[in-house]
N, C-alpha and C positions, 0 to 999 in steps of 0.2 A: 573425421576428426573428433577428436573425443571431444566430448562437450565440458564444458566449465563447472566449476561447482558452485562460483558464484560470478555474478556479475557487481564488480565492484566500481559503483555511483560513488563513493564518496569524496573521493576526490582524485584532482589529478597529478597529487604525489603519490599517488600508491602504483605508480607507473613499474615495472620492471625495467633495467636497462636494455636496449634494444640488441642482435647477435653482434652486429658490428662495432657497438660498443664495448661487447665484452674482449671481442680480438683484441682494441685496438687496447681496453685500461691493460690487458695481457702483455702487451707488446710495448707499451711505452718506457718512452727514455727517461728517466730519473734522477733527481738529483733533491738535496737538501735544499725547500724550498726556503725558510727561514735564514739560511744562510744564502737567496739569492739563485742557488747551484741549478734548480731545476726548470730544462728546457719545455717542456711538453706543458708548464705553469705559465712560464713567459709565454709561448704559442697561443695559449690559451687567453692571456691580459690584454695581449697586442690586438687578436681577433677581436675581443669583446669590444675595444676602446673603437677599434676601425667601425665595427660595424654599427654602433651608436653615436659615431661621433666626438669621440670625449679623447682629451691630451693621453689620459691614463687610465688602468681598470688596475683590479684586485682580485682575487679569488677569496670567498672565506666562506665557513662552512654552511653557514645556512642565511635567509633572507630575514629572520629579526636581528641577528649579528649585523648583517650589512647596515639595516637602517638604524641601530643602535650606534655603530661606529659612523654612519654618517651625520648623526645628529649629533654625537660627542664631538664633531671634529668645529661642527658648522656653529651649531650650536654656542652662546654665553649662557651659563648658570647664571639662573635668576632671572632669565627674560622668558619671553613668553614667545608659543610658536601655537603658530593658525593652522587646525586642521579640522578637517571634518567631522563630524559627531560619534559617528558608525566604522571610524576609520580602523585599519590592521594597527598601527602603532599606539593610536589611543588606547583600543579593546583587546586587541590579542598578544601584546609581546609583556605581558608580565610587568606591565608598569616602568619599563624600565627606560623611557622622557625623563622618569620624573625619578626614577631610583637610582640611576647609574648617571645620567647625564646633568639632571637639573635642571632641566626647561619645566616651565609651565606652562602646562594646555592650554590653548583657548579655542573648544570644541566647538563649530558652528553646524546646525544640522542641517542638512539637506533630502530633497523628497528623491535626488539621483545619483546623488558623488557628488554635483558640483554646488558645491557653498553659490550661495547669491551673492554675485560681485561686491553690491553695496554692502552686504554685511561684513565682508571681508576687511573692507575699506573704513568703517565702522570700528572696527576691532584691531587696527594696526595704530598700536599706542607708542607715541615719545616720549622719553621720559624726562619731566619736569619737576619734579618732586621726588625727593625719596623713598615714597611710600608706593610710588607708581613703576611697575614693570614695564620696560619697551620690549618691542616687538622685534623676534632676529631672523624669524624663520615662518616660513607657508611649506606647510607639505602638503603636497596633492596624491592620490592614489591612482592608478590606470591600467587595469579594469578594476573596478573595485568591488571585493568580494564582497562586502554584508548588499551593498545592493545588486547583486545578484550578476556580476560578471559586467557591471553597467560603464560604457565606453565615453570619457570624456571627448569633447568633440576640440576640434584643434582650433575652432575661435576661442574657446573658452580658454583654454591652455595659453593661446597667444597673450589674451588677456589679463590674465593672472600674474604672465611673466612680467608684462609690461608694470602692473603694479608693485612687481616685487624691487625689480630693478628703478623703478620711481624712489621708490622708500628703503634704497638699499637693503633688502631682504634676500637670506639665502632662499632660494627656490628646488626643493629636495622632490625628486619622484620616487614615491614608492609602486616602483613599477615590477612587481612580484610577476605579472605577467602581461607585460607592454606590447610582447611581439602578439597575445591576441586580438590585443586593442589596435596596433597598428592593419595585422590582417582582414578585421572588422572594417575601418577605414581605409582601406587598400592602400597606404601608403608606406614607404620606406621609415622604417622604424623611427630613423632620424629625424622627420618631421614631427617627431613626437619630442623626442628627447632632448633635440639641439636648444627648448626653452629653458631646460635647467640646470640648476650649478651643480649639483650630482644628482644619481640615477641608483639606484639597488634593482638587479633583475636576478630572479630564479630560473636556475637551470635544471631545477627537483620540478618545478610545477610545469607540465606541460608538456616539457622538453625532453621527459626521458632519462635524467642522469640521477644517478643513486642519492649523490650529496653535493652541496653549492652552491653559491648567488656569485653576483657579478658585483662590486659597490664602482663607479664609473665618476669623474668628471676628469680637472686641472691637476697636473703630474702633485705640484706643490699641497695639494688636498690629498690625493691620493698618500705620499708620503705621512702625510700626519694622519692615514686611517690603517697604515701600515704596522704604525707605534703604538696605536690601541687597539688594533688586531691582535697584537703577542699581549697586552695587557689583562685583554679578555681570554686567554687561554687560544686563541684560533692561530696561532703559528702552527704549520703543520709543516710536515718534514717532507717526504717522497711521496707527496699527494700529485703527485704528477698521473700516477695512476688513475686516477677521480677526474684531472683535468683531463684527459685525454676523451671520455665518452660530452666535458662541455664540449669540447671543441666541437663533434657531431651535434651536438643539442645545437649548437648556433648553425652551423655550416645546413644541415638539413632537416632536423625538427623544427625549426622555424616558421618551414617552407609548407608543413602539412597539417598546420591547422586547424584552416578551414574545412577538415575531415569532423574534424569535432563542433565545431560549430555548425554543420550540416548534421550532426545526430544528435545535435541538443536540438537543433528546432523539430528533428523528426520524432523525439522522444514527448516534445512539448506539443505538440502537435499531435499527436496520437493519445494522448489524456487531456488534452486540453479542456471537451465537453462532457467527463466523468462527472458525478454527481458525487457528493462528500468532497472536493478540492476545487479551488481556483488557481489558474493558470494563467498572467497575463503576457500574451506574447507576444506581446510588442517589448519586454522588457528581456526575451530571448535574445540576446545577441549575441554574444559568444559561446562558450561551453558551458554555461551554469543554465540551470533550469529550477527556477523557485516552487517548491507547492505549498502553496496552505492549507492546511485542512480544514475545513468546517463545522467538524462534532468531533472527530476523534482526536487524541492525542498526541504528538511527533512518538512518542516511545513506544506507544501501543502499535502505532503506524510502521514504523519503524522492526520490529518485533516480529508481526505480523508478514512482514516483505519478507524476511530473513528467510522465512521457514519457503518463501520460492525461488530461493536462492539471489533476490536481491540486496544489495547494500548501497544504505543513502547515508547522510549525516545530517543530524535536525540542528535546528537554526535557531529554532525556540521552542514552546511547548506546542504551538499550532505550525508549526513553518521548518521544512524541509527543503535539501538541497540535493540535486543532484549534478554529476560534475562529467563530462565525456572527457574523454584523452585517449592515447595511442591504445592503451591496452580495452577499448571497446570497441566492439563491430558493430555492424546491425544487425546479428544476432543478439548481442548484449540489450541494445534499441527495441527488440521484438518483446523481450523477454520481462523486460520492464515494463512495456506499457501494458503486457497481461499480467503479472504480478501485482501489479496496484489496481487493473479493473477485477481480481481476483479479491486483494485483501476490501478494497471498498463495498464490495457483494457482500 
């Protein structure tokens, strides 16, 4: 088999669609999704909703769309919504809480994903005065990427809910990749999800498919995320084609995982005792694998791997990530953990 030219850590969207993917985007039925028409879009909504639980699902084009239009739906301008410090919606979607929707943050930090109860509790404001913002919204992440792929635990989630539904709070998951967090916790996804009043899941990260997310909860929600889905440009037409490799992303990428998360720990695991990086792996859990480096640079580090034909994505100036998915073997696992005892020589 020919060998690879590179082995690509960076993440697990740079996945390719899988062969039976490509038959089936070939082969599917089509119709104008925007006007309703297209079957292989409905197959696709019906699945997602069934297999997370939820009244209703969506298809739209990527997962900061989804949690944009869930937050615009959920969401009141001018109140304020509790989320993690480190979180995907605060730091990576382009501001757009506070550009498009109109919420304001109230970022609470945490040493693992999960905010400390009492601070949460602490920070959920009524409003009695006009100068004072109330509280409409908790969003939670699950796995959550800046800490390193880290797996909310389902007391904590119980917990949260409970406080959300005390203080009448929408409860939003941004669950970009749920089904690894549920695999990590071997349960049926829906033991994750059945806590919140919508759900965003990625069918680009993990699961193999080109373009897409899932945005999930109540038919009457789902409708009002349907009307600022065309607002934001994501009405698509004969995307039925795209829906057709979700359908496999949910039906069987799902199911194989734990393939990646058995070659993050063997990837973290075989640098773990490298000199110039720390590794803590106890914080391996699913497919991400954190390194720090300890005198060199991420870019120089970085730079350096390229030329052994690895590729990672740095995190910060000392801190690098690396990401397993379907398109790595354990030849890609080999090749990496002499690549970086190569560039740290």
């Amino acid at each position: 088999m020919k060998r690879k030219k590179f082995s690509d850590f960076r993440s697990d969207t740079v996945t390719k669609p899988t062969e039976e993917m490509r038959e089936a985007m070939a082969r599917a039925v089509v119709g104008d999704d925007v006007l309703g028409d297209d079957p292989t879009v409905k197959k696709l909504e019906r699945l997602a909703a069934k297999t997370i639980g939820k009244e209703s699902a969506i298809f739209v084009p990527s997962g900061t769309m989804g949690n944009t239009l869930s937050l615009m739906v959920a969401g009141e301008k001018g109140t304020e919504i509790i989320l993690e410090e480190k979180s995907h919606i605060y730091n990576y979607e382009s501001g757009n809480l506070s550009k498009f929707v109109g919420l304001i943050p109230r970022p609470i930090p945490s040493e693992n994903g999960e905010m400390p109860i009492e601070k949460i509790k602490e920070n959920i404001k009524v409003s009695l005065r006009m100068h004072i913002p109330r509280t409409s919204m908790i969003a939670l992440e699950n796995t959550h990427n800046y800490h390193g792929g880290n797996v909310l635990s389902l007391k904590y989630i119980e917990e949260i809910s409970k406080i959300a539904r005390e203080n009448n709070l929408h409860l939003h998951l941004d669950g970009a990749r749920v089904f690894n967090a549920a695999t990590y916790l071997d349960v049926d996804v829906k033991e994750i999800t059945k806590h919140f009043d919508s759900v965003m899941f990625c069918l680009s990260k993990g699961l193999c498919s080109p373009i897409g997310s899932i945005v999930a909860g109540k038919r009457k929600f789902i409708e009002k995320v349907k009307f600022w889905r065309k607002s934001f440009g994501g009405g698509m037409r004969q995307v039925g084609i795209l829906a057709a490799a979700g359908i496999i992303s949910i039906e069987k990428m799902t199911k194989r995982l734990k393939e990646d998360h058995k070659r993050a720990r063997m990837l973290a695991e075989g640098i773990a005792n490298y000199n110039g990086i720390n590794v803590n792996l106890e914080n391996v859990k699913t497919n991400f694998v954190m390194v720090d480096l300890v005198e060199m640079d991420a870019f120089t580090f970085l730079e350096k791997l390229k030329e052994h034909g690895v590729l990672a994505l740095p995190f910060s100036d000392k801190r690098v990530r690396f990401v397993t998915h379907n398109d790595i073997d354990d030849e890609d696992v080999f090749r990496g953990v002499e690549a970086i005892r190569k560039v740290l020589e």
